[in-house]
Kinemage of the C-alpha trace (Angstrom):
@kinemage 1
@onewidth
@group {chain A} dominant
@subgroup {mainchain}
@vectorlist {calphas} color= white
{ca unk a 1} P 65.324 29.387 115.256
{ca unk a 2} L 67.588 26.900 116.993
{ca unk a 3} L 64.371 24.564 116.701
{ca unk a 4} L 65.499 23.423 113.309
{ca unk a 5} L 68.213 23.820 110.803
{ca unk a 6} L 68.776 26.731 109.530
{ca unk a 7} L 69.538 27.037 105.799
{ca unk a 8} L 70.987 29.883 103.906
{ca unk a 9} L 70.990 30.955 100.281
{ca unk a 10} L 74.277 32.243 99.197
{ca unk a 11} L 73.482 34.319 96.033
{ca unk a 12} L 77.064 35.878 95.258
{ca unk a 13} L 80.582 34.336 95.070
{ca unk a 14} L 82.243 33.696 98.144
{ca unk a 15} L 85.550 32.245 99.358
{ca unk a 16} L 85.353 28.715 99.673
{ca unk a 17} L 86.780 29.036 103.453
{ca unk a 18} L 82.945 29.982 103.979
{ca unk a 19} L 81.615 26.513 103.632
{ca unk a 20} L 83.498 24.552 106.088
{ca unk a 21} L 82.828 27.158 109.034
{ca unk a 22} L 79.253 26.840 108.063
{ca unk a 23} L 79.266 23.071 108.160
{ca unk a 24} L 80.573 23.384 111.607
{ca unk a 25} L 78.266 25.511 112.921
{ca unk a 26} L 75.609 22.996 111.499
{ca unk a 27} L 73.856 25.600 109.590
{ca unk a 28} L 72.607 24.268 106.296
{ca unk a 29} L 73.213 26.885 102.873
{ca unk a 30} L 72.822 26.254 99.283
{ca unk a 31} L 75.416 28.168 97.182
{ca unk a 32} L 74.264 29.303 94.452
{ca unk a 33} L 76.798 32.276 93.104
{ca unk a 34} L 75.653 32.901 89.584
{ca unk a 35} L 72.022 32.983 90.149
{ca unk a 36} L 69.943 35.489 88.308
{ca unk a 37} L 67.940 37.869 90.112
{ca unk a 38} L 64.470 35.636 88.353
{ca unk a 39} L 66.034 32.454 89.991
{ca unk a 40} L 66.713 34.462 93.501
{ca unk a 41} L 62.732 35.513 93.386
{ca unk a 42} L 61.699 32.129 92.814
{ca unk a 43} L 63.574 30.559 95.234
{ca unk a 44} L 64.316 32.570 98.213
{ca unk a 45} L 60.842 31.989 99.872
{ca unk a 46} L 62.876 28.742 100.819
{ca unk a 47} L 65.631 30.197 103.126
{ca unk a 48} L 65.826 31.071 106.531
{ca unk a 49} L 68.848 33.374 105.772
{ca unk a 50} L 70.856 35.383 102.909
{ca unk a 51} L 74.382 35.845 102.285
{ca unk a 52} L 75.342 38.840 99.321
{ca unk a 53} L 78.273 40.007 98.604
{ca unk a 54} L 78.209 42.941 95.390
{ca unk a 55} L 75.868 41.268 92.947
{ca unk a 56} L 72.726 40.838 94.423
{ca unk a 57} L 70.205 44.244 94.699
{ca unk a 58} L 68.120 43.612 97.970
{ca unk a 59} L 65.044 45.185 97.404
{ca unk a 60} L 61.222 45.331 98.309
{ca unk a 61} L 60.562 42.592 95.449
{ca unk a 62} L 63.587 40.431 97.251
{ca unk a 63} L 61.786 40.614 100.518
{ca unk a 64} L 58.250 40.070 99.387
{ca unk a 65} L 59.206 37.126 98.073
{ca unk a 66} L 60.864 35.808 100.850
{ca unk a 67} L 58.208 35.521 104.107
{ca unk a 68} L 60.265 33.247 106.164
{ca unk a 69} L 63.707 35.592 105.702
{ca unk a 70} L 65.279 35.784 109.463
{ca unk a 71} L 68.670 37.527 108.494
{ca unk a 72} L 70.541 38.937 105.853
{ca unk a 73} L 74.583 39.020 105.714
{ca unk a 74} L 76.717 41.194 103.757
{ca unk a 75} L 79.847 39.948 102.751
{ca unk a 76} L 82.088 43.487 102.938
{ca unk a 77} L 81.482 46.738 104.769
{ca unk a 78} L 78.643 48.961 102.853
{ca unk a 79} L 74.763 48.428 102.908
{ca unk a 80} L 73.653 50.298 100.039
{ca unk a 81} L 72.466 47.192 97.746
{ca unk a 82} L 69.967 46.759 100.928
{ca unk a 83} L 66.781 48.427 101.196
{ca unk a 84} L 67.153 48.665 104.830
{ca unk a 85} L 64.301 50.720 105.235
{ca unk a 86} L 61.966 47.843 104.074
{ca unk a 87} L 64.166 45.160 106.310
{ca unk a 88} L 63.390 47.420 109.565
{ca unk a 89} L 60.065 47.619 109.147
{ca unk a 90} L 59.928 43.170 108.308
{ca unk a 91} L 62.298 43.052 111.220
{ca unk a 92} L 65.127 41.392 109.679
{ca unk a 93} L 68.358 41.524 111.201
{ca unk a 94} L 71.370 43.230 108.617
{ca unk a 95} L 75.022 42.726 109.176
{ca unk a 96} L 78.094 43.371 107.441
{ca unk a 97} L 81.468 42.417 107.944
{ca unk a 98} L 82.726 45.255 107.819
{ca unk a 99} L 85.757 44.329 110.402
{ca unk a 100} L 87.018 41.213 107.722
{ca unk a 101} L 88.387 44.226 105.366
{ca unk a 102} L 89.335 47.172 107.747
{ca unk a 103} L 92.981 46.308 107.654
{ca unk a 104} L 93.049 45.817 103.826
{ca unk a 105} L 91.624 49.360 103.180
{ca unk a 106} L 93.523 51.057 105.308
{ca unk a 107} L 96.801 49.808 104.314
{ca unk a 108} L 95.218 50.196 100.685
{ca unk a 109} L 94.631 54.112 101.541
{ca unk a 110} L 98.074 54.832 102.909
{ca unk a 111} L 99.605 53.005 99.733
{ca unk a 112} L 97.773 55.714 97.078
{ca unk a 113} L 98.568 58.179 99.745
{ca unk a 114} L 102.385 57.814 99.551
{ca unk a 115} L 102.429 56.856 95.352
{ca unk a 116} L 100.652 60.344 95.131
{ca unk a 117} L 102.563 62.234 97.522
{ca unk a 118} L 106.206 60.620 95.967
{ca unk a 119} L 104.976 60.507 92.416
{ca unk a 120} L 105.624 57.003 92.236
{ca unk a 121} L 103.212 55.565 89.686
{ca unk a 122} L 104.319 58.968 87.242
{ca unk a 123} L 108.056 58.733 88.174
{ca unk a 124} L 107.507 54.722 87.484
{ca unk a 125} L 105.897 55.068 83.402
{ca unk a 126} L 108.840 57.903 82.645
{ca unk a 127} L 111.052 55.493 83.806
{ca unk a 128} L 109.867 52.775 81.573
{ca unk a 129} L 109.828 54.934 78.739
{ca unk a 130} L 113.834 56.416 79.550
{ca unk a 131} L 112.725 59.513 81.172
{ca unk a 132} L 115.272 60.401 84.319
{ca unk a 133} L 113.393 63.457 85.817
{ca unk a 134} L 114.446 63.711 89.231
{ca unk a 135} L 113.605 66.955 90.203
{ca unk a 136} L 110.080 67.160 88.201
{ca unk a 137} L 109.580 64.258 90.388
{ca unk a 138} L 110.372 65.539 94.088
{ca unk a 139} L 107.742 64.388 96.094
{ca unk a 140} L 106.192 65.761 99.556
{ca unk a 141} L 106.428 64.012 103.248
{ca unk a 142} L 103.200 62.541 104.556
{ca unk a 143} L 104.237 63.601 108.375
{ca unk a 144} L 103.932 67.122 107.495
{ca unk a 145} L 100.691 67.095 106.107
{ca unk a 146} L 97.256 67.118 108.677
{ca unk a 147} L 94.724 64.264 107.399
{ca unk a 148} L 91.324 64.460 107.510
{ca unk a 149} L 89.047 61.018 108.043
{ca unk a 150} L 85.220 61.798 107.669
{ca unk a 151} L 83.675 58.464 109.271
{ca unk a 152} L 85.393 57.044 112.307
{ca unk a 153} L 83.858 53.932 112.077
{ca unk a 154} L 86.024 50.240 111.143
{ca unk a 155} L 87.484 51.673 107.996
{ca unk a 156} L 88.525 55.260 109.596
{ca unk a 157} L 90.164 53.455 112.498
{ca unk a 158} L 92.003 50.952 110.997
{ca unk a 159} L 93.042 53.557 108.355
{ca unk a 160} L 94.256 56.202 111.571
{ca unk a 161} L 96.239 53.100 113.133
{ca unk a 162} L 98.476 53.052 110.292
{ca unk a 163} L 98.382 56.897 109.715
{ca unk a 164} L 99.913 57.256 113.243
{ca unk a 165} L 103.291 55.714 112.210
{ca unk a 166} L 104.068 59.178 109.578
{ca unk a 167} L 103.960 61.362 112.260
{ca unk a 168} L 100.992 63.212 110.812
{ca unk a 169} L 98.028 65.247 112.791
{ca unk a 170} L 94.952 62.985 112.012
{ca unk a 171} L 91.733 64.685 112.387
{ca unk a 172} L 88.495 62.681 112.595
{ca unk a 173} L 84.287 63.620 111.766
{ca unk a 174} L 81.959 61.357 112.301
{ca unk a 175} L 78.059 62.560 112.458
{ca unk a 176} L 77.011 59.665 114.101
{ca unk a 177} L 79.886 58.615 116.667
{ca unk a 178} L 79.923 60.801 120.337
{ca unk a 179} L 83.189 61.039 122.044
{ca unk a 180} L 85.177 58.986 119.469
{ca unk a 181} L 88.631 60.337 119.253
{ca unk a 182} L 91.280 58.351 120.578
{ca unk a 183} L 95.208 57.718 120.373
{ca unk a 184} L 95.841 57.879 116.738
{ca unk a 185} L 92.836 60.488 115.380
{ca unk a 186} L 91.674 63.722 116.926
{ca unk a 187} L 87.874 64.440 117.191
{ca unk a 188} L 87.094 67.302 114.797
{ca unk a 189} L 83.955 68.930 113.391
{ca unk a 190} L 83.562 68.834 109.575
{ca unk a 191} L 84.385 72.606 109.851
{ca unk a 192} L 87.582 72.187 111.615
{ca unk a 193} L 88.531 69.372 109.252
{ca unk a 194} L 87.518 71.985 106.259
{ca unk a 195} L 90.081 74.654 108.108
{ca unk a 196} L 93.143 72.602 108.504
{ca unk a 197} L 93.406 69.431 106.658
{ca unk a 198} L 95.778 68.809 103.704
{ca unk a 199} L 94.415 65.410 103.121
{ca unk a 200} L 90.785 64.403 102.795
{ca unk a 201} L 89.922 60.728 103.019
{ca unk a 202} L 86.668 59.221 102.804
{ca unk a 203} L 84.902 56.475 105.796
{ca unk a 204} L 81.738 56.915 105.066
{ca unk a 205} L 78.650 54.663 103.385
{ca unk a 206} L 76.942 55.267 100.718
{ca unk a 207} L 72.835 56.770 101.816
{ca unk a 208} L 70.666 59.218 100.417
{ca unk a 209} L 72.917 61.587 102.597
{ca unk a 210} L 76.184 61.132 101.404
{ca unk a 211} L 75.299 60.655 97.685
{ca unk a 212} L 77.707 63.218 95.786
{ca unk a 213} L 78.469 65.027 98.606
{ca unk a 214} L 81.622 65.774 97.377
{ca unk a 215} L 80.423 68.795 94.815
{ca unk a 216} L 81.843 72.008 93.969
{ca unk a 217} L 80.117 73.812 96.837
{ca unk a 218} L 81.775 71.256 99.485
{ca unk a 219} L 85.639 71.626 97.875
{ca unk a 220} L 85.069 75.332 97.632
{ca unk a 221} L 84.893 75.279 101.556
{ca unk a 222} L 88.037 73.821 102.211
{ca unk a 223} L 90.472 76.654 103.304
{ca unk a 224} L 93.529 75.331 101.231
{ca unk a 225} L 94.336 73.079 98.437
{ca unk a 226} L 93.516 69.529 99.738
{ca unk a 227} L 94.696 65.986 98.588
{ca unk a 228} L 91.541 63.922 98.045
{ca unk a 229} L 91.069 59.985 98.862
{ca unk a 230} L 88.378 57.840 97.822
{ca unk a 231} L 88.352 54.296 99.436
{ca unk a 232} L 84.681 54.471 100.404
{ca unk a 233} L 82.099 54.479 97.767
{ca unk a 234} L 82.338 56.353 93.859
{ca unk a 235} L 79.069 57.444 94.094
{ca unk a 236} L 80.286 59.702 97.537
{ca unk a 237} L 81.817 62.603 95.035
{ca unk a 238} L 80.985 63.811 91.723
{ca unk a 239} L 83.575 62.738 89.458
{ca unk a 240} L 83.034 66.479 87.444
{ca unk a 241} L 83.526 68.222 90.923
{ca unk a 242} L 86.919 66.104 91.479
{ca unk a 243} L 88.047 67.164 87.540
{ca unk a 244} L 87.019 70.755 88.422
{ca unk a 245} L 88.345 70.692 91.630
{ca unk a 246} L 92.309 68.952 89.906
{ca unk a 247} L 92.098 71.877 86.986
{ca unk a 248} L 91.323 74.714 89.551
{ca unk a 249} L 94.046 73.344 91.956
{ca unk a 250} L 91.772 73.257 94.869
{ca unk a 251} L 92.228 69.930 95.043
{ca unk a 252} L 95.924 69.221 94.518
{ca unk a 253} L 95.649 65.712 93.649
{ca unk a 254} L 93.257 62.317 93.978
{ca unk a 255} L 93.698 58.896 95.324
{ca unk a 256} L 90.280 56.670 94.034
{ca unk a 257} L 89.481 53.597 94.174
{ca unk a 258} L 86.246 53.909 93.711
{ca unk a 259} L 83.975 55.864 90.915
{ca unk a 260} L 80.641 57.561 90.156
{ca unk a 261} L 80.618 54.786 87.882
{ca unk a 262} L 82.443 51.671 87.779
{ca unk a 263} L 80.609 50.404 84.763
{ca unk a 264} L 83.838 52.064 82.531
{ca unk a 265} L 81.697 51.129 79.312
{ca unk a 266} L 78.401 52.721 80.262
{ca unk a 267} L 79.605 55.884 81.363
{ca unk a 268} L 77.273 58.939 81.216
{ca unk a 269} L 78.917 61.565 78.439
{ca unk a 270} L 79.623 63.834 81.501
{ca unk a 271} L 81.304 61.055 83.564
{ca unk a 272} L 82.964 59.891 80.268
{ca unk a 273} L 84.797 62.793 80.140
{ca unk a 274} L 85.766 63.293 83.604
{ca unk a 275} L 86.690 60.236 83.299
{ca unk a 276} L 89.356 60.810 80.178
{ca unk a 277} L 90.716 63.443 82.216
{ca unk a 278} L 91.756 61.368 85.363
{ca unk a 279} L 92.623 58.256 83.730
{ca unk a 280} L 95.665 60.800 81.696
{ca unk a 281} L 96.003 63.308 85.131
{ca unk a 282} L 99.830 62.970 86.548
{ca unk a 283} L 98.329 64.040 90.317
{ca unk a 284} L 95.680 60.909 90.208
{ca unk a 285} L 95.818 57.759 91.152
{ca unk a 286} L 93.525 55.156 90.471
{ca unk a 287} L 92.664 51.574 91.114
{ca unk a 288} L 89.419 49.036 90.618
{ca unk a 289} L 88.087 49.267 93.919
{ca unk a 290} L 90.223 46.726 95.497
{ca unk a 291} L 90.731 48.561 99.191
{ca unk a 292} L 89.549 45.778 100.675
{ca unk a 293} L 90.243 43.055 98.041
{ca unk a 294} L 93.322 41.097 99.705
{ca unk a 295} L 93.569 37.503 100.088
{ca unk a 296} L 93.527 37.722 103.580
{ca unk a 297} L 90.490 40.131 103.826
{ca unk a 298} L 88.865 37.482 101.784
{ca unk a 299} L 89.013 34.796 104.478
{ca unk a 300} L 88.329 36.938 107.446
{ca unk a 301} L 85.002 38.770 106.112
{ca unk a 302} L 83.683 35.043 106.550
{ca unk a 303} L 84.791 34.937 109.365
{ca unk a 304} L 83.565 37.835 111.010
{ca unk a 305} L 80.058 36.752 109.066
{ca unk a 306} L 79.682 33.592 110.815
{ca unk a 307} L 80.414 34.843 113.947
{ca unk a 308} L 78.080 37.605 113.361
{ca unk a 309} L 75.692 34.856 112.453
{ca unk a 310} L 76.047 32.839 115.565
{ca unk a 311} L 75.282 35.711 117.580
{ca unk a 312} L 71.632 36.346 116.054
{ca unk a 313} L 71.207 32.924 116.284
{ca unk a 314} L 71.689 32.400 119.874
């Protein structure tokens, strides 16, 4: 590979601090950030590499069309536009940057965390409107409550880091991790989690496994009422299992930044009116998945790319 230059196509919008750390490294890319999916099959027999951020669907059609593809780069944390099923079997190297935005969602999570638990975003709209309730309004301490973090991986460390500053237990599940539990985050089977946690929050990627595993059967087995956080991916929980879980109280209240469906004006009638129910819910909290979306985050996931890059490469 070193033989000759490589070139990469870079199919979604990126931060223009990209460019310059390529140029460096002496690693030739065409930028291309508004290029249809036609255009991507047409051209990307060309490149040696590509770089996607949220746009681009990497499928089997993507990779049959591109015979000389060495690498592919995700510019955030999750792999689920990647058929990486179809890269392991062509032997193409995947990495994310999942490091650049670890900071951003864990200070993201504890922020929806605390504007839940003090009824800020409520206390802030009665407010506006002359409302002074300040005992309908009396909030609970996050350093009382045990938090649960199901995936331990960049995300659920970063977000335990700044956990461990409350005071709070901080329970940890990962499937995949063996003897992960460090200074700020217990080890914990998903069972133990279940038994004791007042706080959910979700680590985890989207796969075939974790698709909607938050259902009614899986809130139903948490021993009390739980506060629920969603900084991973929508399509993790059910958005009708989170509105049955709010109306039962089971689940006491929701933090997401992320939804079943994100595409607000193509919602199913069944996510439509889950939907009209959070978007009104005092207990919810909600923002357009922007956990990781900071302007520092930004910068750094090309960082960490490049030097992810470098590494195949040599």
């Amino acid at each position: 590979m070193s033989e000759k230059q490589i070139t990469i196509l870079i199919a979604d919008e990126m931060h223009p601090s990209l460019f310059p750390m390529l140029d460096e490294a002496k690693i030739g890319y065409h930028y291309a950030p508004n290029m249809t999916r036609q255009e991507l099959l047409a051209q990307i027999h060309a490149f040696d590499g590509l770089f996607i951020r949220s746009k681009t669907n990497v499928d089997q059609a993507i990779l049959d069309a591109a015979p000389a593809l060495q690498f592919i780069g995700r510019a955030g944390a999750g792999l689920d536009l990647i058929d990486l099923d179809a890269t392991q079997k062509r032997g193409i190297p995947v990495f994310h940057a999942g490091e650049g935005n670890r900071d951003a969602v864990g200070e993201h999570m504890v922020g929806m965390l605390l504007n839940l638990l003090a009824n800020i975003s409520k206390a802030d709209r009665e407010v506006r409107q002359g409302i002074w309730h300040r005992e309908e309004n009396r909030g609970y301490e996050l350093g009382n409550l045990t938090v649960g973090l199901i995936g331990y991986g960049n995300n659920g460390r970063a977000t335990a880091r700044r956990l461990s500053g409350f005071g709070c237990p901080v329970l940890c599940y990962d499937k995949y991790l063996t003897h992960y539990g460090d200074a700020y985050a217990q080890e914990a089977t998903l069972e133990q989690i279940m038994a004791q946690a007042d706080v959910l929050s979700l680590h985890i990627p989207l796969t075939s496994e974790t698709k909607l595993m938050i259902n009614d059967f899986f809130v139903d087995r948490f021993a009390k009422p739980f506060y629920l956080v969603n900084v991973a991916r929508g399509e993790i929980a059910s958005l009708s299992a989170v509105v049955r879980g709010l109306q039962s109280g089971k689940i006491r209240g929701a933090c997401l930044d992320v939804l079943e469906n994100e595409k607000l004006s193509k919602l199913t009638p069944e996510q439509q009116t889950a939907f009209d129910y959070l978007r009104t819910a005092n207990n919810v909290v909600l923002t357009p998945h922007i956990a990781g979306w900071t302007h520092e985050s930004y910068v750094r996931i090309n960082e960490v790319l490049v030097r992810q890059l470098l590494a195949i490469l040599s």
